[in-house]
C-alpha positions as CSV (number, residue, x, y, z in Angstrom):
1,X,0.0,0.0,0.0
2,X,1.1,3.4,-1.1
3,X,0.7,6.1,1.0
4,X,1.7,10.1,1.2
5,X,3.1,10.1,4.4
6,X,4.7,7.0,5.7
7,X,5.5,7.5,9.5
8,X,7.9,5.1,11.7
9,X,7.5,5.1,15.3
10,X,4.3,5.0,17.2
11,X,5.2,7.2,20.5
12,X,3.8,10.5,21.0
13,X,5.6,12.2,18.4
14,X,4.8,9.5,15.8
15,X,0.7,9.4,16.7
16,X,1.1,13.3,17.0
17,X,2.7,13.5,13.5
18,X,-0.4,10.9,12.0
19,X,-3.0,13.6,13.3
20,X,-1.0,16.9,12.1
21,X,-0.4,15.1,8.2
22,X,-3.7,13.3,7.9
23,X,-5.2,16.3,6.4
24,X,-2.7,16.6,4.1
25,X,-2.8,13.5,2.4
26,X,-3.1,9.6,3.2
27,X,-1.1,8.4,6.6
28,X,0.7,4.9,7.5
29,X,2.1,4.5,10.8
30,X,4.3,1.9,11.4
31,X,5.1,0.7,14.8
32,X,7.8,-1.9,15.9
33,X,5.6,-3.0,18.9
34,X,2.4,-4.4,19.2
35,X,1.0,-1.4,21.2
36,X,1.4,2.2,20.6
37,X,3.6,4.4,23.2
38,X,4.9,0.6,24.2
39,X,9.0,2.2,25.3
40,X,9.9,5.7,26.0
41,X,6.2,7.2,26.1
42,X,4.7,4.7,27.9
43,X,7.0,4.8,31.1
44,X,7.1,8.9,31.5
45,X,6.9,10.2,34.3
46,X,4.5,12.5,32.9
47,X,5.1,16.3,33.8
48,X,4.2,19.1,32.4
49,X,7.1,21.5,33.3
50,X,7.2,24.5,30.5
51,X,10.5,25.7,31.9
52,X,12.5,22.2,31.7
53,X,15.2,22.2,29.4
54,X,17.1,24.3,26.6
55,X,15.6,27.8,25.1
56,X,14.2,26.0,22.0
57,X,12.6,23.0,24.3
58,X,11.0,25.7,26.2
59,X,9.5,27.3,22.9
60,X,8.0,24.5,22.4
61,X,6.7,23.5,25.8
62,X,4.8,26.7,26.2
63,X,3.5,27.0,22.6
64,X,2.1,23.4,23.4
65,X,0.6,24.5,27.0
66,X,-2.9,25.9,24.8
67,X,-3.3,22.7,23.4
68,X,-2.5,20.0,26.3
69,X,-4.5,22.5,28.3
70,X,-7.9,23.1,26.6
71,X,-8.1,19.8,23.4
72,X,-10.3,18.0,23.8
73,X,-11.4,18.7,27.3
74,X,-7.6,19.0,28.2
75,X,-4.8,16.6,29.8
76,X,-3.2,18.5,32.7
77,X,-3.7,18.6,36.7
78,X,-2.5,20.1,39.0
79,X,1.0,19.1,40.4
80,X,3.3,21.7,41.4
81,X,7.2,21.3,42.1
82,X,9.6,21.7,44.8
83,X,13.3,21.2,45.1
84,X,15.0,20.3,48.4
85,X,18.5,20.4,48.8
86,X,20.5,19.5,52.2
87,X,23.9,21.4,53.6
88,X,26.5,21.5,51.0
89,X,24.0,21.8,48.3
90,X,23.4,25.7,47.5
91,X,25.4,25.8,44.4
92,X,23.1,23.1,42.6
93,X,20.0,24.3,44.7
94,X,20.6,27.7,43.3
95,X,21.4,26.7,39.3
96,X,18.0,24.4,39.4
97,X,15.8,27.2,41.4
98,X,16.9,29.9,38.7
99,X,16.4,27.2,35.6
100,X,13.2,26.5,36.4
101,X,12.1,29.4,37.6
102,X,10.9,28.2,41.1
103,X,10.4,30.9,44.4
104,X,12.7,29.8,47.7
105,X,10.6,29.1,50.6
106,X,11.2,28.6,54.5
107,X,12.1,25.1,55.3
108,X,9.0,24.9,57.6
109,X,6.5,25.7,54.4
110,X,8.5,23.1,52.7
111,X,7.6,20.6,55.4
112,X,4.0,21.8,55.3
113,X,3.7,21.0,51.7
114,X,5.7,17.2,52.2
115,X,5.3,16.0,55.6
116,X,7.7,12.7,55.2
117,X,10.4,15.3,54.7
118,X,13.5,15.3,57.8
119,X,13.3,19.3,58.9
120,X,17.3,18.0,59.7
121,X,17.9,17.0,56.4
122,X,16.1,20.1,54.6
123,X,18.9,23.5,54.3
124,X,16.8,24.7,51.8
125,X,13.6,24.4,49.5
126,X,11.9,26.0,46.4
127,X,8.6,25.7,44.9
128,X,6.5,26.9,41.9
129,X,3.1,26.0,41.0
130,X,3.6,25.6,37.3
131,X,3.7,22.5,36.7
132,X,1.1,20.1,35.9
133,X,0.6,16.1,36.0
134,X,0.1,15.1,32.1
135,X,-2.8,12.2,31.4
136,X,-0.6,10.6,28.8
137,X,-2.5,7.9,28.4
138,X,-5.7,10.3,26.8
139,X,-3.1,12.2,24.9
140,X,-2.1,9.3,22.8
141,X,-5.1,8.1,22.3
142,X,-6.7,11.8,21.5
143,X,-4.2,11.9,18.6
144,X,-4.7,8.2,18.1
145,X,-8.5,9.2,17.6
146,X,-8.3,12.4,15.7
147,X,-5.8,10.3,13.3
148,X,-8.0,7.5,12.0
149,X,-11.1,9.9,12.0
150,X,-9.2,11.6,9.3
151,X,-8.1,8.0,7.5
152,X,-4.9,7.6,9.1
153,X,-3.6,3.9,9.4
154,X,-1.9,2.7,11.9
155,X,-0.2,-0.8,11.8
156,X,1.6,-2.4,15.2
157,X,4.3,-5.3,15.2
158,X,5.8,-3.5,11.7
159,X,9.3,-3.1,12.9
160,X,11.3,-1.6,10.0
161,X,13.7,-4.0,9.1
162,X,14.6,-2.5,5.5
163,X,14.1,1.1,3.4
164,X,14.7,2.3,-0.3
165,X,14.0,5.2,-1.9
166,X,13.5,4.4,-5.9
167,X,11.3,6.8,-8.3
168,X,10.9,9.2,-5.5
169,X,9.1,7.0,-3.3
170,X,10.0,5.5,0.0
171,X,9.6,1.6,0.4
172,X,9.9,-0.1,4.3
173,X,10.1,-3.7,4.6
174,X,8.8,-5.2,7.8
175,X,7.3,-8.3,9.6
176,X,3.8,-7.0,8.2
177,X,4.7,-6.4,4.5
178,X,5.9,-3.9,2.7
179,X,4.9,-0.1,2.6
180,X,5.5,2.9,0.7
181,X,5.4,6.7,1.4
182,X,6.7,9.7,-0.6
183,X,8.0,11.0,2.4
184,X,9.0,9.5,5.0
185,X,8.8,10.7,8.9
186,X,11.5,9.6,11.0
187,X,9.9,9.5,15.0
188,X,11.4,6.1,15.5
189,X,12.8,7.5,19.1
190,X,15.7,5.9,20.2
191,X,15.9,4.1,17.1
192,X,15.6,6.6,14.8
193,X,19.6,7.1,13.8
194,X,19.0,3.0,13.2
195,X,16.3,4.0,10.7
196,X,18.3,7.5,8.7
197,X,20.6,4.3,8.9
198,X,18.1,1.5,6.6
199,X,17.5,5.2,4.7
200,X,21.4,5.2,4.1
201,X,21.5,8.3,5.0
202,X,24.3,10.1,8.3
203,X,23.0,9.4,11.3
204,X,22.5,12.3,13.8
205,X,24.2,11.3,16.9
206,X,21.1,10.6,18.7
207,X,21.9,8.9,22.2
208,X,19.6,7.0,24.6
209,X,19.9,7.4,28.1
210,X,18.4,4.9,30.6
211,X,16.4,6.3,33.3
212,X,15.1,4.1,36.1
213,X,11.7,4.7,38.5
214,X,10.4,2.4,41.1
215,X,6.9,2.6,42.6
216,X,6.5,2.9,46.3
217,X,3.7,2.3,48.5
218,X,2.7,5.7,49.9
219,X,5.4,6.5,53.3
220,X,3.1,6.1,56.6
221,X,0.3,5.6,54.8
222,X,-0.5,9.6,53.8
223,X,-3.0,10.9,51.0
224,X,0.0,11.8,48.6
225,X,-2.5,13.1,45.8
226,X,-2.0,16.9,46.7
227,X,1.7,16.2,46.9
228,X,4.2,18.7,44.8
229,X,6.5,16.6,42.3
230,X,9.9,16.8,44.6
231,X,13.3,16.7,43.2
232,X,16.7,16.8,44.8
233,X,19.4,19.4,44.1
234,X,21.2,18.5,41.2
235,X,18.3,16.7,39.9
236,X,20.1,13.3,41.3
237,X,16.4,11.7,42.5
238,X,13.0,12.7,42.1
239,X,9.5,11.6,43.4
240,X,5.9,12.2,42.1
241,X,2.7,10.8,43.5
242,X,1.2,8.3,41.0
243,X,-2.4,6.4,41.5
244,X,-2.0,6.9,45.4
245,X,1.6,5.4,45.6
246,X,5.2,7.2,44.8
247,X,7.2,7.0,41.7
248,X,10.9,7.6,42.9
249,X,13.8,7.6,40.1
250,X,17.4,8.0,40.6
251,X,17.4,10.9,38.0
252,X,19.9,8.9,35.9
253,X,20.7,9.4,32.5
254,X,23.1,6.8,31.8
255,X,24.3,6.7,28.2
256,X,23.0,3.0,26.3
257,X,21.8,1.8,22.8
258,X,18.2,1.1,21.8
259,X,16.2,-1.7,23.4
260,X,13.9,-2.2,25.9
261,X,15.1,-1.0,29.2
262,X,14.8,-2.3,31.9
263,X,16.2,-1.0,35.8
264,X,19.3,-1.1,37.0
265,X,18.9,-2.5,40.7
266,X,22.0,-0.8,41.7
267,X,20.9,2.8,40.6
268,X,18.1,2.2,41.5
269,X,19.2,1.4,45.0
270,X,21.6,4.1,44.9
271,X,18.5,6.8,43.6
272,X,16.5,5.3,46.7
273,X,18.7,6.0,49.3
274,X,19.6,9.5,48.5
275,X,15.6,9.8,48.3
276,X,15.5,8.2,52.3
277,X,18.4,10.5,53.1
278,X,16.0,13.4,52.9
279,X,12.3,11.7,54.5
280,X,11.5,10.6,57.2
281,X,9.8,6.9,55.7
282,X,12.2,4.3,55.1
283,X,11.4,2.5,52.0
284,X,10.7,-1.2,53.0
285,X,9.2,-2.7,49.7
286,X,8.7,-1.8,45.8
287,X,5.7,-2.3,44.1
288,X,6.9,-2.5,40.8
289,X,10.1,-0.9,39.2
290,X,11.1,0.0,34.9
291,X,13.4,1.8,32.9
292,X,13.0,4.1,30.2
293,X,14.9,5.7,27.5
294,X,15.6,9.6,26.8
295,X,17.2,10.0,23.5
296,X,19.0,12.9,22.8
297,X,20.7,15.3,20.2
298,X,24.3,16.3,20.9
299,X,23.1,19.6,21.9
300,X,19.9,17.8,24.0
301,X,17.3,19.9,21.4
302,X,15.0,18.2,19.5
303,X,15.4,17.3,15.8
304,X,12.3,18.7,13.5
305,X,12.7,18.9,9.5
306,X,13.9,17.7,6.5
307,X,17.5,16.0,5.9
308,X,19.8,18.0,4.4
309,X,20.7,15.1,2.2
310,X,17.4,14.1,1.4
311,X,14.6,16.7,2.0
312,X,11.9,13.6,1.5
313,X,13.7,12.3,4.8
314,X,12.3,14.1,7.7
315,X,13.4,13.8,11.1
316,X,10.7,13.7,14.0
317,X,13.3,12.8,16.9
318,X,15.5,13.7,19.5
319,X,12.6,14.2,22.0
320,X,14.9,13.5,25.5
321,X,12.7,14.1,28.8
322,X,10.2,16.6,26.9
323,X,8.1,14.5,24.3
324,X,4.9,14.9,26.2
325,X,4.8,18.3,26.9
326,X,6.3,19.3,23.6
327,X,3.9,16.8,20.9
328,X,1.0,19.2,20.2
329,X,3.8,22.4,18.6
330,X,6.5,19.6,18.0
331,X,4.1,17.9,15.6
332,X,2.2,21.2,14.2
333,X,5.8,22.6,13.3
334,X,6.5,19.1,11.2
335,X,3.1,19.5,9.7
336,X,3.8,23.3,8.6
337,X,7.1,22.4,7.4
338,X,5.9,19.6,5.3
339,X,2.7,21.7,3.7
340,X,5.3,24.3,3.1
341,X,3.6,26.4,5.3
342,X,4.9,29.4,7.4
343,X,5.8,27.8,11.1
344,X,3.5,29.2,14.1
345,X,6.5,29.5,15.9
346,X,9.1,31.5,15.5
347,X,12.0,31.6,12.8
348,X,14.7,31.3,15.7
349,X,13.6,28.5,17.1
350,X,12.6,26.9,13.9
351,X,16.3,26.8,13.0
352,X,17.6,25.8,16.0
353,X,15.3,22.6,15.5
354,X,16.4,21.8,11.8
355,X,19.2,18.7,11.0
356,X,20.7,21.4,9.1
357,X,22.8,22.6,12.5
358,X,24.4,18.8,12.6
359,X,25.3,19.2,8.9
């Protein structure tokens, strides 16, 4: 089957990209799993923080707040943030409390907030209210929705195993058949330097990084719904409430190669205990524990337009921490660019985004 758009990669950027494009012509998704969002998206940890990462991440956070906020009956909740740091720790308190733009408050508001925290542990804390828990789940499948109402196929268990490009038309081979596209989206994640690979085309220097989260039973058996995401100076753990329990990660962002990640028990462990350093809960049991993969450019800024090389070849990728919060502009910039549109975003940012800057 022959369609306009071939996509590869089912996360959020790929079903994003299927629901952006569909108007423009027929869609085929291909997705190496059986379900969508089955790696990097499905094990986020699901936060909507606008000032989180690079100048040109942030452009695209806040021109996706609109969207994640009011589409289809909107995706966020409250959360809030706060970062904690202990004696010794004002340098890195001080770089993360300016980066993300959080107000310093007294340790005893801090404790107010989080009530498992150790007041002898805690020099110093920060908060802000803008940031906002992200129903990933609805996401995917409000895209997933709004894709095949406008025709858009998707097809699972279609790992990409081969691609040519002959009479200006992509062909894929994979476990389901073969497909063809006259462009070709790459949003194949941590595997997307695999696929510009298949394409013959230079890789971009995309690296995963393994992150690792384990679930906790909620410390002395507190209501830790109204709980602010908390993160330690340095960013070297975090923890979130999630469906009544903890998620509490290590932070780490270990450099590996694409596959499906699973936790290091040692990081983990290590992540843990600087989390217990600062409460006043020991943690005595996980309830479950995973690993996921942030895959970044060299310069940690997402990858958005068409190869130098080969302007059919366009790259979706490079998505790190921020996929979530960045989809809705993420994917509106890759459908402008392919229409040949002018960008809703600005011209600055639009460059800093291109595969050109790696060329």
């Amino acid at each position: 089957m022959e369609s306009d758009f071939l996509i590869v990669g089912g996360g959020i950027a790929g079903i994003s990209a299927v629901a952006r494009l569909a108007s423009l012509g027929t869609v085929t998704l291909l997705e190496a799993e059986y379900h969508l969002a089955y790696h990097t998206s499905g094990r986020s940890a699901a936060l909507f923080e606008p000032y989180y990462g690079r100048a040109p991440v942030v452009a695209l956070s806040l021109a996706s707040e609109a969207h994640l906020r009011h589409a289809n009956g909107g995706v966020l909740s409250p959360r809030g943030m706060m970062l904690v740091a202990g004696a010794g720790e004002d340098a890195a308190f001080e770089t993360d409390r300016a980066a993300l733009g959080l107000d310093e408050i007294a340790v005893a508001d801090a404790l107010a907030r989080l009530p498992v925290l150790r007041a002898e542990a805690l020099s110093r804390a920060a908060f802000a209210d803008h940031a906002w828990d992200i129903d990933t789940d609805r996401l995917i499948q409000d895209f997933a929705r709004e894709a095949r109402a406008a025709g858009g196929r998707i097809v699972t268990g279609a790992r990409v195993t081969g691609l040519d490009r002959e009479g200006g038309i992509w062909r894929a081979e994979t476990a389901e058949g073969a497909f063809a596209g006259r462009i070709l989206v790459n949003a194949a994640g941590a595997w997307a330097d695999t696929i510009a690979g298949l394409a013959g085309l230079r890789p971009i220097g995309l690296t995963p990084h393994r992150r690792s989260m384990a679930r906790i039973p909620a410390p002395g058996g507190h209501d830790v719904s109204r709980w602010p995401l908390v993160m330690g100076a340095g960013e070297t753990w975090y923890a979130k409430p999630d469906a009544g329990a903890l998620i509490v990660s290590p932070a780490e962002e270990d450099p590996t190669h694409p596959h499906d990640a699973w936790a290091d028990d040692m990081v983990l462990a290590e992540g843990l205990a600087r989390y217990e350093a600062m409460v006043s809960e020991p943690v005595t049991r996980l309830l479950a524990s995973w690993a996921g993969l942030r895959t970044f450019a060299p310069d940690r800024v997402l990858v958005i337009g068409p190869d130098p090389a080969e302007p059919s070849f366009f790259w979706l990728a490079g998505q790190g921490g921020y996929g979530f919060q960045t989809a809705p502009a993420a994917s509106r910039l890759a459908g402008d660019l392919i229409a040949g549109r002018a960008p809703e975003i600005d011209a600055a940012t639009v460059s800093a985004l291109s595969p050109k800057r790696f060329s």
